[in-house]
ZARO-272969 format. One line per 2 residues: their letters; for each residue x negated, y negated, z of C-alpha. Coordinates in steps of 0.25 Angstrom, whole numbers. Each point is the difference from the previous one (the first is absolute). Layout:
BEGIN
A = X:Y:Z; ...
***
This chain:
BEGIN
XX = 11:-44:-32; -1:-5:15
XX = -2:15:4; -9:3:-11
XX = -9:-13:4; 1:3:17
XX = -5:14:-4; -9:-6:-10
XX = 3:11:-9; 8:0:-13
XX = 16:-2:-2; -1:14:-7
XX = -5:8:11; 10:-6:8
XX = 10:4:-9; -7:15:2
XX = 1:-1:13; 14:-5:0
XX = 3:12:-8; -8:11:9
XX = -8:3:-14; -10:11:1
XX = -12:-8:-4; 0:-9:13
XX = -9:4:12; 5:2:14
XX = -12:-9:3; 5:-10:-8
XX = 14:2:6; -6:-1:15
XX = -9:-12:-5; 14:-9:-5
XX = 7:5:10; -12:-5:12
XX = 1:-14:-10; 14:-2:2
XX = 0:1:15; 3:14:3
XX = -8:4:15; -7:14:2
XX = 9:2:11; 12:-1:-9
XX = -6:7:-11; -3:10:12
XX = 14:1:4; 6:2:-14
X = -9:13:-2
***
């Protein structure tokens, strides 16, 4: 629930996201991802 609320979206869609489900954007990935700290530089690096 505490990821669900930090980015403010639904304990469900975590759990898509948790399981790499179809349905989930990359945008919304890049989005939570930005929410829980992660840098461009970093995200940069990892691509």
């Amino acid at each position: 629930m505490e990821v669900a609320a930090r980015l403010q979206t639904s304990q469900s869609r975590v759990a898509k996201m948790e399981k790499a489900d179809a349905t989930v954007s990359s945008d919304l990935l890049l989005q939570s991802l930005f929410r829980l700290g992660l840098k461009r530089k970093e995200l940069a690096g990892a691509i």
